[in-house]
C-alpha positions in Angstrom: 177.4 63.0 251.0 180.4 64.5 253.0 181.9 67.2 252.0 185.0 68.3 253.3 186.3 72.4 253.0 190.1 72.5 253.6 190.4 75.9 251.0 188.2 77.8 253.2 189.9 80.9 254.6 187.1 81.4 256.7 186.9 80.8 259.9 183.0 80.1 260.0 183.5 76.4 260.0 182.5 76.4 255.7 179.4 78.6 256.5 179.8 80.2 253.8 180.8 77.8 250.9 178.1 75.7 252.0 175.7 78.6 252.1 176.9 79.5 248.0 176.5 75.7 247.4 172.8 75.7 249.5 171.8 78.4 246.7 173.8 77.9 243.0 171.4 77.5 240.4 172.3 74.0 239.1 169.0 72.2 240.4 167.2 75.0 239.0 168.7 75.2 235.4 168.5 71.2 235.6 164.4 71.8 235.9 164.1 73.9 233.4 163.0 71.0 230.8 163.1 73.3 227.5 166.3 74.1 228.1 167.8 70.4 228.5 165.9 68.8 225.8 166.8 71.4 223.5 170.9 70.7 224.5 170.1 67.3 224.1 168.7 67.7 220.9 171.2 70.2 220.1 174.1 67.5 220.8 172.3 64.7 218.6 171.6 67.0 215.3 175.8 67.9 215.8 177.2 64.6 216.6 174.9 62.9 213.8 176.3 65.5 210.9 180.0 64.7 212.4 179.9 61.3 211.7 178.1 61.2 208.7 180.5 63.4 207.3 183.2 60.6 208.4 184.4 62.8 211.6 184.9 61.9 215.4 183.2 64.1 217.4 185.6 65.4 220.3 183.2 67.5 222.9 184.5 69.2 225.6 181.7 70.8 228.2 183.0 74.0 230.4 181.2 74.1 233.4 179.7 70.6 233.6 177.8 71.2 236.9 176.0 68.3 237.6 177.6 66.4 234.5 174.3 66.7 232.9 175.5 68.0 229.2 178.4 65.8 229.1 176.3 62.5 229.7 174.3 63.7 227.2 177.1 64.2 224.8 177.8 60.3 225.2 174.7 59.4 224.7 174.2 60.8 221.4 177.4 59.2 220.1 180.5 61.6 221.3 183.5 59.7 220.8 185.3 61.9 223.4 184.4 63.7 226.0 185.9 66.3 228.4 184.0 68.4 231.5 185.7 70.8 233.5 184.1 72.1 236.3 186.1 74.8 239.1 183.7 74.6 241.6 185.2 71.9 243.8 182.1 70.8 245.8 180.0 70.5 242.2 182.7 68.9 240.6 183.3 66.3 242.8 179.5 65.5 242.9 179.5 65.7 239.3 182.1 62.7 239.7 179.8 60.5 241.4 177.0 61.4 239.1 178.5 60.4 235.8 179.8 57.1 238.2 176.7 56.5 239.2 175.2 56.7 235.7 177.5 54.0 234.5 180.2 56.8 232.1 182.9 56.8 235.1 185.3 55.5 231.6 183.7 57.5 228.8 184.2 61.2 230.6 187.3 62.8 231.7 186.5 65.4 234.4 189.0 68.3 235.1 188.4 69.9 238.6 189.6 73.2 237.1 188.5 76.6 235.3 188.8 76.1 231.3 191.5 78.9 231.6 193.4 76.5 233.1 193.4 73.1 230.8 196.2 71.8 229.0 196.2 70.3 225.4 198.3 67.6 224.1 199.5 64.1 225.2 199.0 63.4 229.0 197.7 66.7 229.4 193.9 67.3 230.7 192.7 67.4 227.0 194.4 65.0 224.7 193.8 67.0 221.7 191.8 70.1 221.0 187.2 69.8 220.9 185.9 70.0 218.0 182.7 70.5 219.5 181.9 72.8 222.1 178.8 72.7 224.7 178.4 75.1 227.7 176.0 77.3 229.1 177.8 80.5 230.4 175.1 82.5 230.6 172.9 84.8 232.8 169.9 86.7 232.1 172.3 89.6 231.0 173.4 86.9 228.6 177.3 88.1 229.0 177.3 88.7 233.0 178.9 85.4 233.5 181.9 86.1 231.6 180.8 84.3 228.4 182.9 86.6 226.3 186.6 86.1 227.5 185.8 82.2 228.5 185.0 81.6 224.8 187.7 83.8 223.4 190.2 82.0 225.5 188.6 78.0 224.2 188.6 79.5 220.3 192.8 80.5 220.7 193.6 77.5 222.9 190.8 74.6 223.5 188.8 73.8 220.0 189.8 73.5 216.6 189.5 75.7 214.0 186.4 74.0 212.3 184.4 73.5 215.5 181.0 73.6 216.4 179.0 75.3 219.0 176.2 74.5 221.1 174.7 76.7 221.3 176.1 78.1 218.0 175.3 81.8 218.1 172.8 84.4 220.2 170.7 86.9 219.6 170.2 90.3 222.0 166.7 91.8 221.6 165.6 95.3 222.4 161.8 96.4 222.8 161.6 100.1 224.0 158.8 100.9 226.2 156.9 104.1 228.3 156.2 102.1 231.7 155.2 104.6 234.7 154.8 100.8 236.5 159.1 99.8 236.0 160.3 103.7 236.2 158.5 104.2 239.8 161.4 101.6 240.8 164.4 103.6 239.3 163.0 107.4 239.8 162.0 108.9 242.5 158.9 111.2 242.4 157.3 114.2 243.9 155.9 113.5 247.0 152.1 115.8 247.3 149.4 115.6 249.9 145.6 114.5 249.3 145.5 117.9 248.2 148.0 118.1 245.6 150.0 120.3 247.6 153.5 119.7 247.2 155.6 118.8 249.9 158.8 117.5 248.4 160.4 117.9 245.5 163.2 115.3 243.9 166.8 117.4 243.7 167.6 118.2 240.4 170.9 115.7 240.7 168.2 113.0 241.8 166.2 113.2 238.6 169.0 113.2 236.1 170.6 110.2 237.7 170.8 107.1 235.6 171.0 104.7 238.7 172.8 101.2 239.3 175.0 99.7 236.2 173.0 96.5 238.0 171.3 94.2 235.7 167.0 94.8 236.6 166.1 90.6 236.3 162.8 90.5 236.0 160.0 88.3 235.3 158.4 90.2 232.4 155.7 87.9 231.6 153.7 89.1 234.9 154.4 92.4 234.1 150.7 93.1 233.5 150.1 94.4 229.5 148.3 97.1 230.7 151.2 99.0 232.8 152.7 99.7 229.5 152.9 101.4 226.1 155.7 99.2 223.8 156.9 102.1 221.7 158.5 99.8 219.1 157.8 95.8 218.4 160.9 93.8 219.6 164.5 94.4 217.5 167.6 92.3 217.5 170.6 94.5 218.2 173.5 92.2 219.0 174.7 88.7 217.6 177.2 87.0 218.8 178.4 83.9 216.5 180.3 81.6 219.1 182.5 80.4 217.3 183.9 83.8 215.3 186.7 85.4 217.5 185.9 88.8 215.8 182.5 88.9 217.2 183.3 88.2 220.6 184.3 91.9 221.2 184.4 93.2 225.3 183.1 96.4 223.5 180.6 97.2 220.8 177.8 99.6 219.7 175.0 99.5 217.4 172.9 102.3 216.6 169.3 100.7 214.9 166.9 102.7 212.7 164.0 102.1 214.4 159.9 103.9 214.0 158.0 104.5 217.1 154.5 102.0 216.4 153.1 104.4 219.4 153.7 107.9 220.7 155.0 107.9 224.1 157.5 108.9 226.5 160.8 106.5 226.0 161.0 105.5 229.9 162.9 101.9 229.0 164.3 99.1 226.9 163.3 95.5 227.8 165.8 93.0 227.1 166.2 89.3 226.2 168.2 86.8 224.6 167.7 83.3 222.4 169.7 80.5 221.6 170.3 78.8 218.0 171.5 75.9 219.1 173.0 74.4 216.4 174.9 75.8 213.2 172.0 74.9 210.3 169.7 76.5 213.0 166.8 73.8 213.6 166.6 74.0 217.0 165.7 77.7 219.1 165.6 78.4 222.7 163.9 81.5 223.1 163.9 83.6 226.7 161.2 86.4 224.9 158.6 87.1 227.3 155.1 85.4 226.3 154.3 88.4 224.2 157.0 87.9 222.0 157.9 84.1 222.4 157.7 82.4 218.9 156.0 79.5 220.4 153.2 81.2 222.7 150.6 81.1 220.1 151.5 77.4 220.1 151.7 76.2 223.7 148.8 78.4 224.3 146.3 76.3 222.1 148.0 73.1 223.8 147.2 74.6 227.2 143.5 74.8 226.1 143.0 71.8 224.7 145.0 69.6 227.1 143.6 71.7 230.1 142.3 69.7 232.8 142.6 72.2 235.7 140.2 74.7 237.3 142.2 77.1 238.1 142.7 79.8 235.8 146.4 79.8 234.7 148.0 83.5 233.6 148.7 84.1 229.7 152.3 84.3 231.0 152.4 81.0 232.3 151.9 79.7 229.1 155.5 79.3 228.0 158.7 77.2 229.3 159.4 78.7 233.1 162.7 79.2 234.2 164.1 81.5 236.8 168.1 81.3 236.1 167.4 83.5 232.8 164.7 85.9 232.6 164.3 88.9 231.3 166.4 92.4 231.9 165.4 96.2 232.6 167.5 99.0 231.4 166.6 102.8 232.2 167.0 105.2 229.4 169.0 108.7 230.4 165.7 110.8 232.0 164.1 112.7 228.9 160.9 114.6 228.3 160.5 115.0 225.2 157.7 112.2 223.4 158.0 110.0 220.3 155.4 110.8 217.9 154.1 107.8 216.0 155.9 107.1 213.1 158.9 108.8 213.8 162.0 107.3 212.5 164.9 107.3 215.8 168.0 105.6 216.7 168.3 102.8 219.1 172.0 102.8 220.6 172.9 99.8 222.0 175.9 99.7 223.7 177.8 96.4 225.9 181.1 95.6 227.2 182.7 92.6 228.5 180.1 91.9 231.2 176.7 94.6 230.9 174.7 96.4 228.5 173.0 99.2 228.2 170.7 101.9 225.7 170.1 105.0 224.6 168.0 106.9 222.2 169.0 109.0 219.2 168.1 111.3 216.4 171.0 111.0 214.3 173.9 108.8 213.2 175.9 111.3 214.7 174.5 110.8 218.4 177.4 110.7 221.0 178.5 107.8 222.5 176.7 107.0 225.6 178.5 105.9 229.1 177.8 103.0 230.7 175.2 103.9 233.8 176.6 104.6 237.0 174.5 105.9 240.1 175.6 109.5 241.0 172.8 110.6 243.3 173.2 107.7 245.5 169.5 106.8 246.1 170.7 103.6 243.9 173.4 102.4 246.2 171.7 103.3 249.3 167.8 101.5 248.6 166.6 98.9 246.6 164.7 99.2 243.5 161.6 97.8 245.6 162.3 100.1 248.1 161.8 102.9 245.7 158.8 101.3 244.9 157.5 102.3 248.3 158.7 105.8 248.1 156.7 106.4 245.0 153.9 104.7 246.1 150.7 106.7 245.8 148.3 104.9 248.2 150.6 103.8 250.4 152.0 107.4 251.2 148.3 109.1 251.0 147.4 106.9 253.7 150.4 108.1 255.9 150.1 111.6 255.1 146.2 112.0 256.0 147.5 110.5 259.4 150.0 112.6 259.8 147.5 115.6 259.4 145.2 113.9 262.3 147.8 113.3 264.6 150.3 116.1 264.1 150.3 119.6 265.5 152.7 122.7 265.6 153.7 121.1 268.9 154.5 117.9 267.6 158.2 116.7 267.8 159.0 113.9 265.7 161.3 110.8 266.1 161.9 109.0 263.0 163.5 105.6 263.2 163.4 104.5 259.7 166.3 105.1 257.3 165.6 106.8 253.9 162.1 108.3 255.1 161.0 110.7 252.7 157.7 110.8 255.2 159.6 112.0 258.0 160.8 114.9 255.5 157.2 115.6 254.5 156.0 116.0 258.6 158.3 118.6 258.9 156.9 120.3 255.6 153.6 119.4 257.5 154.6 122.2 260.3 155.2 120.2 263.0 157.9 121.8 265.6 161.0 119.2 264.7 161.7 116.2 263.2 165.0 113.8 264.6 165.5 111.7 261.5 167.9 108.2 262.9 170.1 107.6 259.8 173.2 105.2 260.6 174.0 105.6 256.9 176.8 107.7 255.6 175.3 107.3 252.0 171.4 107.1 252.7 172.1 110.3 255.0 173.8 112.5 252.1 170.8 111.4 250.2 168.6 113.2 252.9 170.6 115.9 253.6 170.0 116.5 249.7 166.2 117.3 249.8 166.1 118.8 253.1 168.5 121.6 251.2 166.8 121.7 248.0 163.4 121.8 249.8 164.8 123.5 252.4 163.0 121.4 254.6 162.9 123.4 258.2 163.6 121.8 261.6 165.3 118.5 260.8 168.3 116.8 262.8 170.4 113.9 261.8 171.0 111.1 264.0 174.2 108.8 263.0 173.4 106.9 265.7 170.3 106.4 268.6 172.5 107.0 270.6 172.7 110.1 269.6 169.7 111.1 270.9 170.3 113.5 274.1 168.4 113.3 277.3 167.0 116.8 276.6 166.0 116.2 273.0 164.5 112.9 273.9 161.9 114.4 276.6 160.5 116.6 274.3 159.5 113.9 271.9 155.7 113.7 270.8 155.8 111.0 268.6 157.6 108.2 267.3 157.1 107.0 263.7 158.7 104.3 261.5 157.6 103.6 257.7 159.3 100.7 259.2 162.4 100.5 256.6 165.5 99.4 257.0 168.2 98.7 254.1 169.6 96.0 255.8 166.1 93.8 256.6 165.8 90.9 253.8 162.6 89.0 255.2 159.8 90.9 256.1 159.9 90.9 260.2 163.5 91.6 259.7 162.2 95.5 259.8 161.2 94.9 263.3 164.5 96.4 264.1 162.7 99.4 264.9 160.6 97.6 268.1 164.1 96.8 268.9 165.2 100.6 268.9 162.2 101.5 270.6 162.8 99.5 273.4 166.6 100.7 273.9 165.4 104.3 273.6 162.5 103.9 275.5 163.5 105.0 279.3 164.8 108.3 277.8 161.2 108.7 276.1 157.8 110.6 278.3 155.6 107.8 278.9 152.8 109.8 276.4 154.8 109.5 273.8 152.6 107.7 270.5 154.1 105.1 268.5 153.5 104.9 264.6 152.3 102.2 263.7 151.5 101.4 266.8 151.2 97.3 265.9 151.5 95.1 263.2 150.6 91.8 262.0 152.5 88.3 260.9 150.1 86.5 258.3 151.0 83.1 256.7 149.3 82.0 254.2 149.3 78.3 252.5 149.1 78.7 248.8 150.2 76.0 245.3 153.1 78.0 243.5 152.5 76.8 239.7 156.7 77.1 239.2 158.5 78.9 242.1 158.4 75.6 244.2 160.7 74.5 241.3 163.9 76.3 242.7 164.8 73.9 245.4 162.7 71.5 244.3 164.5 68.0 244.0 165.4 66.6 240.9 165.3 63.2 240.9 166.2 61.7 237.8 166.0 64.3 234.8 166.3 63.7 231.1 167.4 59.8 231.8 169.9 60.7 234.3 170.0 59.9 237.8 171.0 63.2 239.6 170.3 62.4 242.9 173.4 62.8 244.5 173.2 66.4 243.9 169.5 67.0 245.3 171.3 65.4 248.4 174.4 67.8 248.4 172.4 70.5 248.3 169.7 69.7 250.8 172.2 68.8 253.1 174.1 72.3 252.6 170.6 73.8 252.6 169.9 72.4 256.0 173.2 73.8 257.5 173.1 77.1 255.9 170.2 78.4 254.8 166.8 80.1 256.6 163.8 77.5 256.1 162.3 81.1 254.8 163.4 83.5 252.2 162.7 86.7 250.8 160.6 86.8 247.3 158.7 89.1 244.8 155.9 86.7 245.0 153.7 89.0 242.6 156.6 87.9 240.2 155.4 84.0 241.0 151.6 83.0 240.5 150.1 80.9 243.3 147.0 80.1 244.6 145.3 80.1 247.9 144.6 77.2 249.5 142.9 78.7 252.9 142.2 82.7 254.1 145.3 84.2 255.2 145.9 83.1 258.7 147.4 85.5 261.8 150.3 84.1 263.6 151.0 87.2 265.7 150.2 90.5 266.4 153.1 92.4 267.7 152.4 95.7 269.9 155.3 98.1 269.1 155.3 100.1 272.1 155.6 97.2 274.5 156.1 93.3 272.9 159.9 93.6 272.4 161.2 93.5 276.3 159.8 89.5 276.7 160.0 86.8 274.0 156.9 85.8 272.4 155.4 82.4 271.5 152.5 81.8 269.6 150.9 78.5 268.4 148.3 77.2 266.3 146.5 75.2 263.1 145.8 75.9 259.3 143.4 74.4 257.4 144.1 73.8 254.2 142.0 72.8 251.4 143.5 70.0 249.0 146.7 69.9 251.0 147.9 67.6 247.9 148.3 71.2 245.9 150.1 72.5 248.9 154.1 73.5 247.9 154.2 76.8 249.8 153.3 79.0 252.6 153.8 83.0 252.4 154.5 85.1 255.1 154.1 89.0 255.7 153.4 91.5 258.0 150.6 94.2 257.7 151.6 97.7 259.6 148.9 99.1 261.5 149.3 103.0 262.2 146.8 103.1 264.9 144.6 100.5 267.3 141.7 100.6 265.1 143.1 98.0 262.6 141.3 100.1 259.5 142.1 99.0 256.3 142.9 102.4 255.5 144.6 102.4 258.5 147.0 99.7 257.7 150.2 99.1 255.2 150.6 95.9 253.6 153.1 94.2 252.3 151.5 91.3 251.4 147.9 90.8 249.1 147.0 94.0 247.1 143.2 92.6 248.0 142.8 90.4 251.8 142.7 86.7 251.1 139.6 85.0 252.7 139.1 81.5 251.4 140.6 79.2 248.9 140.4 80.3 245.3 141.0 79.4 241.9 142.7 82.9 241.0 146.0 83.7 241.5 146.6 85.9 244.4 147.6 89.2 243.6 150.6 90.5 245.4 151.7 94.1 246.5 154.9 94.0 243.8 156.8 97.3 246.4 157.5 94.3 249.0 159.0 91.2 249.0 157.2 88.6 251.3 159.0 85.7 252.9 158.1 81.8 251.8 158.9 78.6 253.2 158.9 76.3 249.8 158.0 72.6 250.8 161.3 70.6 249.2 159.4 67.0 250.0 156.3 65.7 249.6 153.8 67.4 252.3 152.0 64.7 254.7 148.6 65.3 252.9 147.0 66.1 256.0 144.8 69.1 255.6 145.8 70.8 259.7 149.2 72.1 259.3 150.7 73.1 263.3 152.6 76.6 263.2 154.7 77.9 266.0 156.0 81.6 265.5 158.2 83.1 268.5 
């Protein structure tokens, strides 16, 4: 399908219109089968009470995407129908969807925002909806603009009697203490193998609140064992869809709630469900599996209609969808416990787009401000990236290096950006430590502990070139983590081989490199839902909406890497082989020629085959010790093919290549990496 762009300002030849239409989530929402039957039934139950009470039934559809709802408004009897849809490249696939599906006469599409319709004769709406159907929502359930879209179809759009789908929602609120979640938002002490403190976190650092940032999270692999839930799940916001006065940019609730637990209050989980019709017969529920009202359900269907050998995670057990999941949300930093029993307030606060919580004692309790990162450690890194800061193992193993190979003597170059570990050699007592930091905000960050540790012997570098001739002869050693804010994909953190390389005639020839190599591992595993994200559709719910998996494959092609960055412990697969090297990459001399490596994997039951992962494993010396090495790929090494799900280290994401057509079946996949 051609596609032409003339409202790009660009100058990128569409690059990036194709890129956002390469990635929007309509394929995705369109496989999310709960979700669609429970519309469809939704539209049915509604459309069925309108005429038997002797009443048309008027629907208009904001944001018809692929045309799906609308199609499915006809066919349970609509009388009218209206979709509007503003994104022009959708829209006009939408077009040849419902053409192609034979209701080209029985929908009116409107290539504009709802904001923008007109009511009355002639106009884009003949006369006002009485019903209503959209889906405006993200996993923060208002982050989409929900609120002012619906105020503005209740004043202008829909009559006063209409009705909803989805007819109201429900926010609910579980607080938990979970050391596993908080080691991404708060940083911690960083000690040797002997507890002896190297670095402490500013005082500034630890009562920041972080990012305003939704956390979207998969909460149903969140293993029950990394945490303590302080108080079963509690439902502090409802939004009715169709009362104006509920639809507030700005509200609060404060919730009389009693700790089941004691425990430290460290967070609030959050999701959302759907009644989808006004006598409420039909719920869509985005609870994680512990609290879904239909695990207990689809759980004893799994067993009984299991036919697989694989063992398939408890949280696997419920509908899977990745455009709504489940949120995050830090509470201020406290340490004082909740004692079991105790009676507390939950505050709840949102306003027209985010929400947030707090704790109280008392109705009295202030108001509490919407989060907003004041330390800048949540601006500068990523909440993954904080992962690997407060990652025990990970920086034992460094720091026991560090004490073999560093000396009084040693001067250190650090070419990382945000490396707490270069801070901690120079609390090691080496002689001086250049730390490269590019990064206006990442380097204040620095500057911070270096003054409240006061951290001896450290330089800045805004650039590498700003290393001088003189400093650079007298460095020892050269050592990485490697991080760098900007790198997406795993190999993209090779920027520091790259560095090397520039800096490397100004370096003594002894100089040591850490790590000196590391690894790129692929390995071919069955996804049991990520594959679904660019998966095509096909035909779904009756509809052919083929047309679309062709818009957006052909975008895809033009725009997108083959490979992309995900937190695959969020995703459960399976291995279908042993991990397989592709290349190992020396750091102190591999980036002056290109590389090019080929070969084979073998791959048991290539028919389960949707994906290949790739990583890189960081190896601090030539000895290629586990205990030498940092992963970012398999907490345990894959070896063979196996019915468990492969654990993942959940401090990285890993690269995959999802398979959108059919593999050849063949069980030798070639591989070229350069």
């Amino acid at each position: 399908m051609d596609v032409n762009f003339p409202d790009s300002a660009s100058d990128d030849g569409g690059f990036d219109l194709r890129q956002e239409i390469a990635r929007s989530a309509f394929a995705d929402m369109c496989h999310d089968w709960e979700r669609n039957q429970k519309y469809d039934r939704a539209l049915q139950l509604t459309i069925a009470r309108l005429h038997a009470a002797g009443q048309q039934a008027h629907v208009l559809d904001i944001g018809t995407g692929s045309g799906l709802l609308s199609m499915m408004a006809v066919r349970a009897g609509a009388d009218s129908v209206v979709a509007c849809e503003a994104f022009r490249p959708m829209a006009e696939c939408a077009e040849k969807i419902i053409e192609a599906n034979g209701m080209k006469d029985r929908i009116r599409l409107v290539k504009k925002r709802s904001t923008q319709l007109s009511v009355g004769l002639g106009q884009d709406m003949e006369r006002r909806a009485n019903v209503l159907v959209t889906e405006l929502f993200d996993t923060e359930l208002i982050g989409e603009g929900a609120l002012g879209t619906y105020r503005h179809a209740l004043q202008h759009l829909l009559t006063d009697d209409v009705l909803m789908i989805p007819h109201q929602a429900t926010v609910y609120a579980q607080l938990v203490e979970c050391p596993l979640v908080l080691s991404w938002q708060q940083l911690k002490t960083l000690s040797n193998a002997d507890g002896d403190i190297l670095l402490r976190v500013p005082p500034e650092v630890v009562a920041c609140r972080g990012s305003s940032a939704v956390f979207d999270i998969q909460l149903s692999q969140l293993p029950m064992s990394s945490f303590n839930s302080l108080t079963n799940p509690v439902p502090v916001f409802q939004f009715c869809w169709n009362k104006h006065d509920t639809l507030l940019n700005n509200r609060s609730e404060k919730t009389v709630c009693q700790a089941r637990t004691s425990g430290f209050p460290q967070a609030v989980f959050m999701w959302w469900d759907l009644t989808m019709d006004s006598e409420g017969d039909v719920l869509l529920s985005c609870a994680p599996y512990w609290a879904h009202p239909d695990n207990a359900t689809l759980k004893q269907r799994q067993a009984e209609e299991h036919t697989r050998k694989q063992r398939i995670p408890e949280g696997n057990f419920i509908p899977w969808r990745d455009h709504w999941m489940q949120a995050v949300y830090f509470l201020p930093p406290t340490k004082i416990p909740l004692e079991r029993d105790q009676e507390f307030l939950l505050l709840s606060y949102h306003d027209e787009y985010s929400l947030w919580f707090g704790i109280g004692e008392q109705a009295s309790s202030s108001p509490l401000d919407a989060p907003c990162c004041t330390c800048g450690w949540h601006i500068a890194q990523s909440r993954s990236r904080i992962g690997q800061l407060n990652d025990s193992l990970r920086n034992k193993r460094y720091l026991n290096y560090f004490e073999r190979v560093f000396s009084s003597d040693s001067v250190v170059l650090v070419l990382s950006e945000g490396s707490l570990l270069g801070l901690a050699a120079a609390r090691m007592g080496v002689k001086k430590v250049l730390l490269y930091e590019p990064n206006a905000i990442s380097r204040r960050c620095m500057e911070a502990f270096v003054e409240y540790n006061s951290v001896p012997n450290v330089q800045f570098l805004s650039s590498a070139d700003a290393l001088e001739p003189d400093q650079a002869s007298t460095v020892t050693h050269v050592f990485a983590e490697p991080h760098f804010p900007s790198a997406i994909l795993p190999w993209d953190n090779l920027h520091y081989g790259d560095l090397l390389k520039n800096l490397r005639p100004m370096l003594p020839t002894t100089v040591a490199v850490i790590p000196s190599s590391g690894t790129l591992y692929a390995l071919p595993v069955e996804f049991l839902d990520l594959q679904k994200i660019n998966a095509p559709l096909g035909t779904c719910e009756g509809f052919d909406l083929s047309m679309m998996d062709r818009m957006i494959e052909q975008h895809s092609t033009y725009a997108d890497s083959p490979i992309e960055a995900q937190p695959l412990w969020e995703y459960p697969s399976y291995p279908l082989a042993g991990a397989v090297r592709l290349m190992e990459l020396d750091l102190q001399a591999d980036f002056d020629q290109p590389k090019l490596r080929r070969g084979e994997m073998h791959v048991s039951e290539p028919e389960r085959l949707n994906g290949i992962a790739i990583w890189i494993d960081w190896h601090l010396d030539g000895s290629h010790s586990p205990k030498m090495t940092i992963s970012s790929g398999p907490l345990v090494p894959v070896e063979e093919a196996s019915d468990e799900p492969t654990r993942w280290n959940a401090n990285w994401r890993q690269g995959v290549h999802l398979l959108r057509k059919v593999p050849n079946r063949k069980g030798t996949i070639p591989w070229t990496v350069k």
